[in-house]
N, C-alpha and C positions, 0 to 999 in steps of 0.2 A: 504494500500500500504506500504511495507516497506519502512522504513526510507531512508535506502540508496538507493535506486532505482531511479534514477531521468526519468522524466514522462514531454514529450510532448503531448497538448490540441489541438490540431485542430476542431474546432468548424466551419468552413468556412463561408458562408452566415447566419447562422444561432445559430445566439450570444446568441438567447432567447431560444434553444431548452431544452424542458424538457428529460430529458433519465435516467434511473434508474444510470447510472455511477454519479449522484450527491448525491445517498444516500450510506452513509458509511456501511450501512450491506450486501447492494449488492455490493458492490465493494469489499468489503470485501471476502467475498463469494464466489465472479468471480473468484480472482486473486487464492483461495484456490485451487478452481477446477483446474485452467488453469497450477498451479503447480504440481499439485497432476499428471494431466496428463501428464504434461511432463515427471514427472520421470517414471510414470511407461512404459516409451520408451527410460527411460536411458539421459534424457535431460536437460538441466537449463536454465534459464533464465540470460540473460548477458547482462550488457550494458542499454541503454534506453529505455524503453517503450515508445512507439508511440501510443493515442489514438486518434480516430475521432470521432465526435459526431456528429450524424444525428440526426433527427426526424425520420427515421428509421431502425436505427442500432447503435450497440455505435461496433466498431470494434478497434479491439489493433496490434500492431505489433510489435512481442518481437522478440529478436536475439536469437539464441541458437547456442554455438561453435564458429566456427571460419567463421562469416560474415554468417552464415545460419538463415532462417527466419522462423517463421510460425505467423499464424492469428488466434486471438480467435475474433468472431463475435456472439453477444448477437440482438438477433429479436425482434420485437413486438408482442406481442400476436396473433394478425392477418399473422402474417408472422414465428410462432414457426414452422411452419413445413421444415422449409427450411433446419434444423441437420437434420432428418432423411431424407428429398426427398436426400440430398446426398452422406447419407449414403447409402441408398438405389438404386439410378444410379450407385456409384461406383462397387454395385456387378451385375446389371441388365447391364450398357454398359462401361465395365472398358478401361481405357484408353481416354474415350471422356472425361472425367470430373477427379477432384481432388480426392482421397482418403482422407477421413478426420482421420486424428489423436485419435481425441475423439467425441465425442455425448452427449450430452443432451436434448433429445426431448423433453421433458418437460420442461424445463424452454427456447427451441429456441434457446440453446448454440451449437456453432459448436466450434472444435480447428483444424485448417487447415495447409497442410506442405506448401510452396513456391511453384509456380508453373511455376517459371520461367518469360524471359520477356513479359510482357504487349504488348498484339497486337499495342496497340497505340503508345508504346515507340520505339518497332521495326519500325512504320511509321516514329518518328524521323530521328533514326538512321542510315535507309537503304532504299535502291531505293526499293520499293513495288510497282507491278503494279497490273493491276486488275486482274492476276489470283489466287495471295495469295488470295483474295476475292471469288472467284468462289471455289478456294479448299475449304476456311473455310465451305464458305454454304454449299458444299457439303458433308464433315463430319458432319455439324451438321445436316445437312437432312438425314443423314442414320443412326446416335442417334435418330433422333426423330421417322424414321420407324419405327427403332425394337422395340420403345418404346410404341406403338401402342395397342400390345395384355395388356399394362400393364395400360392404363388409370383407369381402376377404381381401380387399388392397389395404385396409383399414388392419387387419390380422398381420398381416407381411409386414406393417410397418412394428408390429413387434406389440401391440396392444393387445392382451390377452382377454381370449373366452371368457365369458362371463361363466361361474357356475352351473348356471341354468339352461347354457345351451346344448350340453351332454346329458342325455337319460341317468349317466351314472357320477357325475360332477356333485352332486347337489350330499351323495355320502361320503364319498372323500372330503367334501370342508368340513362335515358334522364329526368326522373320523379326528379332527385335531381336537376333538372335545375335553379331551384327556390331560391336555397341557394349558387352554383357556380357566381362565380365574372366576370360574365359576360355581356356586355351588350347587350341593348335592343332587338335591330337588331339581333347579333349573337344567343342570346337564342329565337327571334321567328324563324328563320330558322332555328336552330337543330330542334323545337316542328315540324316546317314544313315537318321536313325529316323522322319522325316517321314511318310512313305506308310504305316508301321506304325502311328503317332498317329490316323492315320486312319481306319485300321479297329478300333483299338480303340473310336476314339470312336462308329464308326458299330455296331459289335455292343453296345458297352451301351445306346445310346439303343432296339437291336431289342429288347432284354430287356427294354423297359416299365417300368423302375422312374421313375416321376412325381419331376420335379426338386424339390426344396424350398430350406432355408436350411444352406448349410455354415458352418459357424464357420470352416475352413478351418487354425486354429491351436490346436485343442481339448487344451492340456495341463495339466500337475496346476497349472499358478500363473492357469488361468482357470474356475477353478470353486473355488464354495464347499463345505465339507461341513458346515453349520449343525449335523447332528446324524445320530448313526449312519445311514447307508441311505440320507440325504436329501442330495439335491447340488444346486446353483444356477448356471445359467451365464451367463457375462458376456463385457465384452468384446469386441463383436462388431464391430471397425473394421478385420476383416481380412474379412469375411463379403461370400459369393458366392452366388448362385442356382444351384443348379449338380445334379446327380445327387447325392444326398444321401452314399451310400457312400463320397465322399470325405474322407467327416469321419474316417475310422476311422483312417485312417493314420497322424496322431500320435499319439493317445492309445494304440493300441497297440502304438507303439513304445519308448515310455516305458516299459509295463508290461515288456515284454520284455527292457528296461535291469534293471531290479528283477527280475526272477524268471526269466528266461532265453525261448527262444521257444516254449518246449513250453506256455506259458501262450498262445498267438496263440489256436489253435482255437477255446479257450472264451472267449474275447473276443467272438471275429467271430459265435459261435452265439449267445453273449447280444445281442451287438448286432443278428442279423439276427430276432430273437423276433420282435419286432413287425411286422416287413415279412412275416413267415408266414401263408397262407391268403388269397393274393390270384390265385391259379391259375397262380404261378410255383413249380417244384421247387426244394427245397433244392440240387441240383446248379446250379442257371440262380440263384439268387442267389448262391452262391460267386463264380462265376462272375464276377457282376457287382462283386464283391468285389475281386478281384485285379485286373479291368480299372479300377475306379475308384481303387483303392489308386494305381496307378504313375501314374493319371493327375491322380492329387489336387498333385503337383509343379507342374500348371500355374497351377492356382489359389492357391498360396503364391505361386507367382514374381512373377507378376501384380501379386499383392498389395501387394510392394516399391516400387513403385511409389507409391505412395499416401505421400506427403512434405509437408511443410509446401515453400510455395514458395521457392526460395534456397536448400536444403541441398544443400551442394557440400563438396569439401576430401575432408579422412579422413571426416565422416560420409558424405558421397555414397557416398564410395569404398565404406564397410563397409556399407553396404543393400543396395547392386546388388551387392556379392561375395556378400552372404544370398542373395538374388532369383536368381543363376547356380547359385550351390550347390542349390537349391532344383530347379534344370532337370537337374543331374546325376542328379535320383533315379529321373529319366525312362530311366537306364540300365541300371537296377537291377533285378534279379527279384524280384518281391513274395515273402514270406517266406510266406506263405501261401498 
């Protein structure tokens, strides 16, 4: 880091995290790259560096000019596909999602422009009712259509199956039951819920809905709202190839935090618009609704997983208590 640079550490919960920004040649490294790209867009860096450190991401946030921003974001080896999945959307569905700057698909580095205000920070700000809610699903339900023909290029770039797209996926995650921080009770009724995993996952794949790209953690702090109507999605280092109706489950349960669950319906009908007039009934997409909702648990849990190498301690400890917590919602009756 140069000398004069001054550089805030945000570490949040997670004071014990290991992440390569503690070793001086990757850091080193980074900041080479992250310069080298800016100029070659004619850019500098100004003012302080902001870094965060997760157990799954070390992200930075430099100024460039006058109050402009951008984001360099370094992955986990389990999550390096997430530069190119959006390099890759940006030319597949432009305008849903951020243009990145630069690329390194090999080493998991993205360097990203500003994308404007944080859905969440506009919910500060501004009266927001539930149909900014119905637009966003709805944009990002016709991202995820046209993304449809592109699942297995989507695969090749290294983003992994979601649990639920294999008949036998869905026992293997419940098989790591034995090491999650769970107790007694809780882990014999997930074992108990095995054979029903089963057939849930076997009647949604009969319902025909074509896999695509699940964000899998789609809430108000990963999307932008650049300008009324308009939303931008990011993010994507938790993302799965997976039945796509699995996205629905958090963003509408956030909404239902804000306005109660009498707003679910019109969520799920705005988001299922675009999947309408494929020779599937509004009752058979429901349908596929509430089996991909309870089943959208396995591809969060999964997700957890996805660490920089060496995080052990309290932060091991607080990912896989997320990653269990995550497998309990597989107990839970869809609210819809």
């Amino acid at each position: 880091m140069p000398c004069d640079m001054p550089v805030t550490v945000d570490r949040g919960r997670y004071q014990d995290a290991v992440t390569p920004w503690e070793e001086p040649a990757w850091r080193t490294e980074a900041i080479g790259w992250i310069e080298a790209r800016l100029a070659a867009h004619g850019l500098r860096p100004t003012g302080r560096w902001r870094v965060r450190l997760r157990p799954w991401s070390v992200l930075l946030r430099l100024c460039v000019g006058k109050g402009d921003a951008v984001w360099f974001k370094a992955s986990p080896p389990a999550g390096a596909f997430e530069g190119a999945l959006t390099a890759s959307l940006a030319r597949w569905v432009p305008g849903h999602v951020l243009e990145p700057l630069a690329v390194d698909a090999a080493r998991g580095w993205s360097l990203l422009p500003d994308g404007g205000p944080l859905f969440r920070d506009v919910l500060v700000r501004e009266r927001v009712g539930p149909g900014d809610w119905e637009e966003l699903l709805r944009q990002y339900a016709v991202m995820q259509h046209a993304l449809t023909p592109r699942a297995s290029e989507i695969e090749r770039l290294g983003v992994p199956a979601g649990p639920t797209v294999s008949a036998g996926a869905p026992a293997g995650v419940l098989g790591r039951l034995d090491t999650a921080p769970l107790s007694a009770p809780d882990r014999a009724a997930l074992r108990e819920l095995r054979p029903r995993l089963l057939d849930w996952c076997a009647e949604l794949t009969a319902l025909g809905v074509p896999d695509s790209l699940d964000h899998a953690d789609l809430h108000d702090g990963q999307l932008f709202r650049p300008a009324p109507g308009r939303f931008t999605f990011f993010d994507w280092g938790d993302a799965v190839v997976a039945q796509p109706f699995s996205s629905l489950a958090v963003p509408a349960r956030r909404a239902a935090e804000r306005y109660g669950p009498q707003v679910l319906p019109r969520l799920r009908d705005a988001y299922l618009e675009p999947w309408t007039g494929e020779g599937r009934t509004a009752a058979q997409l429901r349908r596929a609704v509430r089996l991909a909702w309870r089943l959208s648990a396995l591809n969060r849990a999964a997700a957890y997983g996805r660490l920089f190498p060496g995080v052990s301690g309290a932060a091991g400890a607080a990912t896989a208590a997320a990653g269990a917590r995550c497998l309990l919602e597989l107990l839970d009756e869809p609210p819809l």
